[in-house]
C-alpha positions in Angstrom: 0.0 0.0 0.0 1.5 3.9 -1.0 -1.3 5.8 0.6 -5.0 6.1 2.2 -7.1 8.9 2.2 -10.6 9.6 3.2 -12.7 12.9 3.7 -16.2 14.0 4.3 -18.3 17.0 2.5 -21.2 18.6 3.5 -23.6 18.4 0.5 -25.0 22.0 1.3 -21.5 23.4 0.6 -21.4 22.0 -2.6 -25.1 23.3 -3.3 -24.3 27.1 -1.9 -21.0 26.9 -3.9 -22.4 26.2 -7.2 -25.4 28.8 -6.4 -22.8 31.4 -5.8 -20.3 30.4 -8.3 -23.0 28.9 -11.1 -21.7 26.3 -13.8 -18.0 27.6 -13.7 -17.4 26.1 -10.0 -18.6 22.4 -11.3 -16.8 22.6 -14.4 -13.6 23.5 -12.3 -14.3 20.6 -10.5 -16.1 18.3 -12.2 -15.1 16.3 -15.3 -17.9 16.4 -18.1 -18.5 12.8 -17.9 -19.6 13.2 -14.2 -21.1 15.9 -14.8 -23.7 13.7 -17.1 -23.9 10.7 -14.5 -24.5 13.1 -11.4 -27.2 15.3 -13.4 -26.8 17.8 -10.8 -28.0 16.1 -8.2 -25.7 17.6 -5.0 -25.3 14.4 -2.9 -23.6 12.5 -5.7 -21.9 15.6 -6.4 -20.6 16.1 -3.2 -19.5 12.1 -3.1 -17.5 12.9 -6.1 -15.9 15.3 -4.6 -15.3 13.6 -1.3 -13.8 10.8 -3.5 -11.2 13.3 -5.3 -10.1 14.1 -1.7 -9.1 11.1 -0.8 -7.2 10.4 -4.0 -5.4 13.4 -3.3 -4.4 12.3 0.1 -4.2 9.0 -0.7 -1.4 10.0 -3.7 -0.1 12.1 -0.9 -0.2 15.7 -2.9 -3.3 18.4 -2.6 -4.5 21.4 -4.6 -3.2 22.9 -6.4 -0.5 20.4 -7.2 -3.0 18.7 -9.2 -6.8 19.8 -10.8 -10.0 18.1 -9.0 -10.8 18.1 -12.7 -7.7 15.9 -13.2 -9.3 13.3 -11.0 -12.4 11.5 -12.7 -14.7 8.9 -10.5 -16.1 6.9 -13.4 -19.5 4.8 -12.5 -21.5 2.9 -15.2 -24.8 1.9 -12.6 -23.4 -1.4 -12.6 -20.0 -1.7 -11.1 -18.4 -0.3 -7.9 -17.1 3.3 -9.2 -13.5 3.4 -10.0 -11.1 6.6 -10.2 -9.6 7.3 -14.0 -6.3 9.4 -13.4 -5.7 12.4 -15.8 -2.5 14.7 -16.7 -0.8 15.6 -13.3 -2.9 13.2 -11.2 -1.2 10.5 -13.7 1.8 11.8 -14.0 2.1 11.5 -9.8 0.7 8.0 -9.8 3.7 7.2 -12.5 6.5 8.8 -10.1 5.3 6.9 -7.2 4.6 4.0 -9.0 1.4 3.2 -8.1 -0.2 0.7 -10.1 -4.2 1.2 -8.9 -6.1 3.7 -6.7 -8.9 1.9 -5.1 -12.5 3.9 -4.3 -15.6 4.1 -2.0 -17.8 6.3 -1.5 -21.1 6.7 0.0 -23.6 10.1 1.2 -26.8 10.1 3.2 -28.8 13.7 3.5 -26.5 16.0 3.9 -23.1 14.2 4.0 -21.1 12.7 1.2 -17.6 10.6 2.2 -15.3 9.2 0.1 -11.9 6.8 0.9 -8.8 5.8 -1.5 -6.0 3.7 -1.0 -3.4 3.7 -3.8 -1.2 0.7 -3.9 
């Protein structure tokens, strides 16, 4: 194992954020395939982003070493989600050679949380 990670959002900060900010906060965090599978509902939303957290920790780096948007939590419906690794995010996982980054996440009312080990 490289790394763990884990965080917790409140969904209402993700809701007040994208009020205040409007599409350009999502966008900035958000890649536009999870834009589609969220269809702005906040709790997945705020899973997402919970998820991207933990990555971060879990690669051991923050923002803004790497983009939110270069951290993409793929789900089909069907399959636990996965994490797909883009541009800096990748380039990290390369340097520390770390062959998988390994997801959960989960929300309920008004929290989302999200945990990643990288091995």
């Amino acid at each position: 194992m490289k790394g763990i990670g884990t965080d917790i959002v409140d969904v209402e900060r993700i809701k007040k954020s994208h009020k205040r900010w409007g599409e350009k906060f999502l966008k900035r965090l958000f890649t536009e395939n999870e834009l589609s599978y969220c269809s702005g509902k906040y709790p997945q939303l705020a899973g997402r982003f919970a998820a991207k957290e933990a990555v971060m920790k879990a690669l051991g780096v923050g923002f803004p070493s790497i983009l939110f948007s270069d951290i993409e939590i793929v789900s089909d419906g069907n399959s636990p989600p996965s994490v797909n690794l883009l541009n800096r995010a990748k380039k990290i996982q390369e340097e520390k050679d770390i062959s998988s980054v390994f997801i959960s996440l989960s929300h309920i009312d008004d929290k989302a949380c999200g945990f990643a080990i990288a091995v």
